[in-house]
C-alpha positions in Angstrom: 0.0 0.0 0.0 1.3 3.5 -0.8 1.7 6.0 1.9 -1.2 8.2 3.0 -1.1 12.3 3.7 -2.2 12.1 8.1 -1.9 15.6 9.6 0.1 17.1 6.8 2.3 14.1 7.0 3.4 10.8 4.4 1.8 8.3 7.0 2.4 4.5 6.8 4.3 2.5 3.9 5.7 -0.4 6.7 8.7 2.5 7.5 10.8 5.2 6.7 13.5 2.5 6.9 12.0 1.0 3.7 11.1 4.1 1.9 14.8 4.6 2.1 15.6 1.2 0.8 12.7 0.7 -1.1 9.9 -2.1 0.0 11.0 -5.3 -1.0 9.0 -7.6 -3.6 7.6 -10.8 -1.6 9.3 -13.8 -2.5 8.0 -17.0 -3.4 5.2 -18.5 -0.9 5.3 -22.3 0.0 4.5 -24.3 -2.6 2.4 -26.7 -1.2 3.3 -29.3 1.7 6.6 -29.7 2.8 8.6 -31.6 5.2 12.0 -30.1 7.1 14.1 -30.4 9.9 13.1 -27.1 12.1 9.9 -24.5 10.7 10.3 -21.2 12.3 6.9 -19.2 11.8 7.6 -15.3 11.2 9.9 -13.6 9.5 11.7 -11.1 11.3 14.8 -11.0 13.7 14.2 -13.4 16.0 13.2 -16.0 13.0 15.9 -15.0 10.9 18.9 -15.4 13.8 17.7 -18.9 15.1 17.7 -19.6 11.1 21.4 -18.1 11.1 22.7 -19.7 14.1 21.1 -23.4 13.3 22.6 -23.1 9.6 25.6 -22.4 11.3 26.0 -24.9 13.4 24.1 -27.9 11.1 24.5 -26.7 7.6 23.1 -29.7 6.9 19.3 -28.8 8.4 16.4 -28.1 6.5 15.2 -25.1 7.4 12.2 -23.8 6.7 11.1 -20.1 7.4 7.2 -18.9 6.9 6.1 -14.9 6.8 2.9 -13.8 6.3 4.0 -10.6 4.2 7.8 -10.0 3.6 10.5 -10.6 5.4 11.1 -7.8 7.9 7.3 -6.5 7.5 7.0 -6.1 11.8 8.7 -4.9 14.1 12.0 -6.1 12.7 11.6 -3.4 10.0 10.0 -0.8 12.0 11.7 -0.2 15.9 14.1 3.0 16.3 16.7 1.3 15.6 18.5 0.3 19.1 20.8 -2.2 19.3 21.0 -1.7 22.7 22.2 -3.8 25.9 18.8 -2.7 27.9 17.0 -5.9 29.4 13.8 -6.6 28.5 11.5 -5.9 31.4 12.7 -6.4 35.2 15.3 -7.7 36.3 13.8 -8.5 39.9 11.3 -10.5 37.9 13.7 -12.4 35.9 15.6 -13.6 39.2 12.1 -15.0 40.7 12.6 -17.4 38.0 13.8 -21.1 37.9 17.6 -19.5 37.2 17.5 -17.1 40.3 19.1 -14.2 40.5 22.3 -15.8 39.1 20.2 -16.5 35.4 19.8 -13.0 35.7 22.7 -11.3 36.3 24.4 -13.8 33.6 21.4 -12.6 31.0 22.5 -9.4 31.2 25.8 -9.8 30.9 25.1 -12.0 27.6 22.6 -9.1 26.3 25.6 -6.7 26.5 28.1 -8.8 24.8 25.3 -9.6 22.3 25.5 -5.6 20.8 28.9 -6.9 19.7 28.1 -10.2 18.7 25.4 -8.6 16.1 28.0 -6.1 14.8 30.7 -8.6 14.7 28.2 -10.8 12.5 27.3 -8.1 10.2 31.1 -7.1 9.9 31.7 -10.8 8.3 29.1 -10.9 6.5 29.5 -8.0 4.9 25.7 -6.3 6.3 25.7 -2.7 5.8 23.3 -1.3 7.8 24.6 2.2 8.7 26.1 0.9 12.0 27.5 3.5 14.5 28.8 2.1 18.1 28.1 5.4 19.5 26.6 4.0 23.2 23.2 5.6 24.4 22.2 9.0 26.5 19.6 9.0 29.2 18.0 12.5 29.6 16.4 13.9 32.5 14.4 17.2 33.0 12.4 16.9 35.7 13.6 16.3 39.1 11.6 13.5 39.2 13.1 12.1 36.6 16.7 12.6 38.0 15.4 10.4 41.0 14.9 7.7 38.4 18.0 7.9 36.5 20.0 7.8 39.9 17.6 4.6 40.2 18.7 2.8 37.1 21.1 -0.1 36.7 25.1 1.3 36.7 25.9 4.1 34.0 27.9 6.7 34.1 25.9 10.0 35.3 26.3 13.3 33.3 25.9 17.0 34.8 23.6 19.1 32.8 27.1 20.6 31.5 28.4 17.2 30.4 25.7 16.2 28.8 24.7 19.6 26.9 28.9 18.4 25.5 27.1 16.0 24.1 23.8 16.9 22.8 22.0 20.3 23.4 18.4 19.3 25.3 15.9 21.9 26.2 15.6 21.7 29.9 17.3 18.6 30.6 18.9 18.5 34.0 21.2 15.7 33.5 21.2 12.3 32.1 23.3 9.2 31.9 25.5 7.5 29.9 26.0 3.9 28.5 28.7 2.6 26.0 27.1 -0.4 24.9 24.5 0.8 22.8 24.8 1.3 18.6 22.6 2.7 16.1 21.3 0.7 13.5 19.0 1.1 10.1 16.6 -1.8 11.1 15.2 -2.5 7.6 19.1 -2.6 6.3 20.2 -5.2 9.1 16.9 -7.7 8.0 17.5 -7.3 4.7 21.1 -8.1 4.9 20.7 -11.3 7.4 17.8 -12.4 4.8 20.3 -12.7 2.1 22.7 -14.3 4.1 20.6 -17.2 5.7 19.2 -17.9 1.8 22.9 -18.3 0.7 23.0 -20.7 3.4 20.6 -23.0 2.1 17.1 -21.5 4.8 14.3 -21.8 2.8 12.1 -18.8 3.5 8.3 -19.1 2.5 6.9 -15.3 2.4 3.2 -14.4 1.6 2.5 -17.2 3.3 0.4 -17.0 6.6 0.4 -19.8 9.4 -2.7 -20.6 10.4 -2.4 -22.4 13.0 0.9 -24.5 15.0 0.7 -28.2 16.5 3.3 -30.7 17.4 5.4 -31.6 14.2 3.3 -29.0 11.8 2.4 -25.7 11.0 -0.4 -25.2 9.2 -0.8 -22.3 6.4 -3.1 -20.8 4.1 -0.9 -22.7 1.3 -0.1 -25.6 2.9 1.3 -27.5 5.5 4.8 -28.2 6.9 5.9 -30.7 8.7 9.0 -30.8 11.3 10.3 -32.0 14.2 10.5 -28.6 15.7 8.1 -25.8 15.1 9.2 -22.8 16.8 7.2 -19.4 17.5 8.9 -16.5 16.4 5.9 -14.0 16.1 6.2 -11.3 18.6 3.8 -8.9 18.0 1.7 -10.7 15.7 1.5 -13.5 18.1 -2.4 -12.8 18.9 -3.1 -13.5 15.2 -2.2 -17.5 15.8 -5.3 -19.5 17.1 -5.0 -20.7 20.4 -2.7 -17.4 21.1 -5.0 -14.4 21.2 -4.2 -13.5 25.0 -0.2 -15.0 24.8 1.4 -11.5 24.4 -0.3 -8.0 23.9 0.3 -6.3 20.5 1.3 -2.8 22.0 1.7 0.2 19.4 4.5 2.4 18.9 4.8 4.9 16.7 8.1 6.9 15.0 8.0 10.5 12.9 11.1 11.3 11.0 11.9 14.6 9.9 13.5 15.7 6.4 17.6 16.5 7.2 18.4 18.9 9.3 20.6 21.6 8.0 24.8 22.6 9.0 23.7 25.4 10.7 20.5 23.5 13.1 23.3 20.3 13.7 25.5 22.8 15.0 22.9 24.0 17.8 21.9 20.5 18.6 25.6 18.9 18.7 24.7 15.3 18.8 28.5 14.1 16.6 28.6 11.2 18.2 25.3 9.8 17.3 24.6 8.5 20.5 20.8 6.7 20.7 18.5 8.8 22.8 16.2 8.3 25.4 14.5 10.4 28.6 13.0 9.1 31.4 9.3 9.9 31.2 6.7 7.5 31.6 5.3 7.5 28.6 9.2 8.1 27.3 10.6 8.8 24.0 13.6 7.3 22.0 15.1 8.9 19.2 18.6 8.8 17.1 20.3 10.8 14.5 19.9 8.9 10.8 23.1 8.5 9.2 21.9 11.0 6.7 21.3 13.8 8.9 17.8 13.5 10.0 16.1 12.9 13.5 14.0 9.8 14.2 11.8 10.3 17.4 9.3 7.6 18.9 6.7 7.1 21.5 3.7 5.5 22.4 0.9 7.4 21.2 -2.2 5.7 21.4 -1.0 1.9 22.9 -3.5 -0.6 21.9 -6.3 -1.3 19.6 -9.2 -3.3 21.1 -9.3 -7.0 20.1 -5.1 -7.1 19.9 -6.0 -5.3 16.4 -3.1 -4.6 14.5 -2.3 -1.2 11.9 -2.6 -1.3 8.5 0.6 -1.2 7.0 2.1 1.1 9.4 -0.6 4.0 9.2 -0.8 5.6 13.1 -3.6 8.4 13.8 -3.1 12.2 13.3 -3.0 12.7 17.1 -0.1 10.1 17.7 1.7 11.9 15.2 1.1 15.8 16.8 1.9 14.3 20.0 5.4 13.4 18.4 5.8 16.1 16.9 5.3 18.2 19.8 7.9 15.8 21.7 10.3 16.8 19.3 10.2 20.4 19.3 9.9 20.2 23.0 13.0 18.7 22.8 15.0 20.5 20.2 13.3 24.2 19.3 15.0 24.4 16.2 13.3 21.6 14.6 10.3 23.8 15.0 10.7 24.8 11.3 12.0 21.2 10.4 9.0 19.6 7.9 8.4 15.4 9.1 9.1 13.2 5.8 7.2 10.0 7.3 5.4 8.8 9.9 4.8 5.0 10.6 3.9 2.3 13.9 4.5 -1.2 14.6 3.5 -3.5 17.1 5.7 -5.1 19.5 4.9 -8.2 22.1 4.0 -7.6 25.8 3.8 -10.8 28.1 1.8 -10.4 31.3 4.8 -9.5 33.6 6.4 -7.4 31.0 9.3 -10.0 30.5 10.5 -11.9 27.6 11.0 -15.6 27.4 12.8 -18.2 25.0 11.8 -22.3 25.5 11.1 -25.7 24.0 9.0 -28.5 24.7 10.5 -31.6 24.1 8.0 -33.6 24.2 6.1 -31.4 21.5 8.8 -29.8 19.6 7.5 -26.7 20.3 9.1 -23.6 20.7 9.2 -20.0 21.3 11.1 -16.6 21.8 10.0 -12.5 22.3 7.5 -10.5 24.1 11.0 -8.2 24.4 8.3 -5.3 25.2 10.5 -3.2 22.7 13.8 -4.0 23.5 14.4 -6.6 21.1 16.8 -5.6 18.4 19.6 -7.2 20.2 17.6 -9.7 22.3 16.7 -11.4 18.9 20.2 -12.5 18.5 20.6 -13.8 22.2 17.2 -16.0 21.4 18.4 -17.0 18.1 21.5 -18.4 19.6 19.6 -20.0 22.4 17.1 -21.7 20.4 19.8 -23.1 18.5 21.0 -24.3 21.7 17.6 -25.9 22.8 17.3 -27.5 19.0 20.3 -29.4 19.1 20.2 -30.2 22.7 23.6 -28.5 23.4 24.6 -28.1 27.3 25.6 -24.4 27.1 24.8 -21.3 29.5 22.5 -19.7 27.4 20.0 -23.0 28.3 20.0 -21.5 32.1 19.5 -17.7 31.4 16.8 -15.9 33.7 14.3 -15.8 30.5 14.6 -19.2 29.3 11.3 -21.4 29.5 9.8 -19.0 31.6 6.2 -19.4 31.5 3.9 -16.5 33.0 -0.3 -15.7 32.8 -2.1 -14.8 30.0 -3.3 -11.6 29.6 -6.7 -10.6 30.5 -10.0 -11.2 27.8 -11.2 -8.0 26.7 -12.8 -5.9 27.6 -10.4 -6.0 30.7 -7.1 -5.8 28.9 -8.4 -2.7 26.4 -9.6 -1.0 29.5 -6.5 -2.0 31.9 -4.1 -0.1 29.1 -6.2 2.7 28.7 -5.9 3.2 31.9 -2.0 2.5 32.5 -1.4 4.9 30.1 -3.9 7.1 30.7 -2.0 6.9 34.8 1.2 7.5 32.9 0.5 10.7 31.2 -1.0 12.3 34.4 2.3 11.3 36.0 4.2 12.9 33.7 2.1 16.2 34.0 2.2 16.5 37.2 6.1 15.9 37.6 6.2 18.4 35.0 4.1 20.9 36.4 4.5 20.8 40.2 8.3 19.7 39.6 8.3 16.4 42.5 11.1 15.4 43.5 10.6 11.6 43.1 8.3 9.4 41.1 4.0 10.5 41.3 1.9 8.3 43.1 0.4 8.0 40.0 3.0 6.8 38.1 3.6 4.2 40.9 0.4 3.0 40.6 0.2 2.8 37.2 3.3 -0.1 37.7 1.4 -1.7 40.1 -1.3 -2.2 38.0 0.3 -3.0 34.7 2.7 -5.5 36.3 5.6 -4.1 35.1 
């Protein structure tokens, strides 16, 4: 579909990412029933690593991959492009698991050497994809917010003068800084793994939807496949699977981008080192600097659509994409004048407790990885590995990780859950108003509540 005019704005098309690229022609759908060693179902990161790792390791497999659109279609093609060391939910929750707190602290320690692993990988394999190791900022501009980012894991802590070195940030009071962070064009790094894992011998099946997945088959709308191992890889189109509607939630976030900015506005922002950027509002912001000069900002604008509904090739509303807007000028004033080129959304997976989780049944053949809640470019890779792990039935470390089978609730039937993240968010916003306006010194009651009652 061709992009639509929302607010003044080209709206939709998958990404920017693409329209940079330009949106890749499907390839060939399965052909009828077919039998392999291992069928991964979807075709983004997480499907496309475990296909990497397993060819790898077994180039002798039959691998099978199965996408409903194109490869790199969800969130794969879409996020803000993060390859980042940031854990996927909390790390308290991950040490209640069967791994303990040691699972935990050794699955962050694997997510930050993962940031290198992925650009090592692309290095060798020759993936362009407008990589920049330039580690990731942390602003805060409300005293409340400097409460949280004295809260967060260890990083070093900029003054409002060390930071402004960096990047010039209207009103920011300080901020944080982490090396092990790089930037990243998403729909570049998909389409160069893609290329790789076919020139290893993966077969990968696109226009072709799955239906529906049972031990030793996944059934699709043009045929079935048949394996040993079937293995989930659908994040946040996972409520589209029968049996799965309430398995993760399908939250939206959107992105605006805006044309390049010019010598003269770089030089009042700063931002050389390309650093990833993020603050510490609730309802929080990321953002980078494109490799060819522009800004990318995103946020949550309107979370969910009743009924895990999913967007229409990337189309958000007019409000989600003011609201960005007006983030970004809060931000940097001089963009003020700046027009947007694209706007765009994706969804990405949400388990109950907010924490993502890799497995396999055994007995089944089944198995699974994501619900990163938005942190997954480099949690893909970690997963890939360790599902290539738990298909071979290799005794490494990556089998014990804090997030491997780790099994929580499902989410709620609706109308609880459409109402329960109206409301979060809804909780959220007032937070961040009132932290704004009446400058607290520590996190609103609000906002604390608002955890409570998402789980987080």
């Amino acid at each position: 579909m061709a992009l639509v005019e929302t607010a003044g704005v080209p709206n939709g098309g998958v990404s920017f990412w693409y329209s940079q690229i330009g949106r890749p022609e499907p390839g060939p759908p399965l052909a009828g029933d077919t039998e392999c060693d291992v069928c991964i179902v979807g075709g983004g990161l997480t499907g496309l690593w475990t296909a990497y790792y397993l060819s790898r390791a077994e180039p002798d497999l039959r691998i099978v991959v199965l996408e409903a659109e194109f490869v790199g279609y969800g969130a794969s093609g879409r996020n803000g492009g993060w390859l980042s060391a940031e854990l996927p939910g909390n790390p308290a929750r991950y040490a209640e698991g069967p791994h303990g707190v040691a699972g935990a602290e050794r699955l962050a320690a694997e997510l930050r050497a993962s940031v290198d692993e992925v650009i090592g990988v692309c290095a060798a394999e020759g993936i362009e994809a407008d990589i920049v190791r330039g580690g990731v900022l942390f602003v805060a501009r409300t005293p409340a917010q400097v409460s949280r980012l004295h809260a967060e894991p260890p990083a070093r802590l900029l003054t409002a003068d060390e930071l402004r070195a960096r990047v010039v940030v209207a009103g920011a009071l300080g901020g944080s800084f982490d090396p092990d962070c790089a930037r990243v064009q998403p729909a570049r790094l998909v389409r160069g793994l893609l290329e790789v894992v076919r020139a290893r011998g993966v077969t990968v099946n696109e226009r072709t939807r799955v239906t529906a997945i049972e031990p030793g088959q996944a059934r699709t709308d043009r045929g079935v496949v048949r394996a040993p191992y079937v293995l989930r890889c659908l994040e946040g189109y996972t409520a589209r699977l029968a049996g799965h509607r309430r398995t993760w939630l399908p939250m939206n976030s959107a992105i605006v981008v805006t044309e390049p900015l010019t010598d003269a506005q770089w030089a009042e922002i700063g931002w050389e080192g390309c650093e990833l950027l993020g603050d510490l509002a609730h309802a929080y912001c990321y953002a980078q600097r494109t490799a060819d000069g522009r800004i990318a900002l995103g946020g949550r604008g309107i979370p969910y659509r009743y009924g895990s509904r999913t967007d229409v090739d990337g189309r958000t509303q007019a409000w989600t994409i003011e609201s960005l807007r007006s983030t970004l000028t809060d931000l940097f004033p001089v963009t003020r004048q700046v027009p947007l080129a694209q706007a765009w959304c994706g969804v990405l997976g949400v388990p109950r407790d907010w924490c993502a989780s890799v497995g396999l049944d055994r007995a089944t053949g089944l198995g699974w990885a994501g619900g990163y809640v938005g942190s997954g470019l480099t949690a893909t890779n970690l997963t890939g590995r360790t599902l290539r792990d738990l298909v071979l039935d290799r005794d490494t470390p990556l089998r014990t990780l804090a997030w491997t089978d780790r099994r929580v609730r499902r989410w709620e039937p609706e109308p609880l859950r459409w109402l329960g993240v109206r409301a979060m968010y809804g909780l959220y916003r007032t937070a961040d108003r009132r932290e704004t306006r009446r400058r607290l010194p520590r996190t609103s009651r609000i906002g604390r509540l608002a955890d409570r009652l998402s789980g987080r």
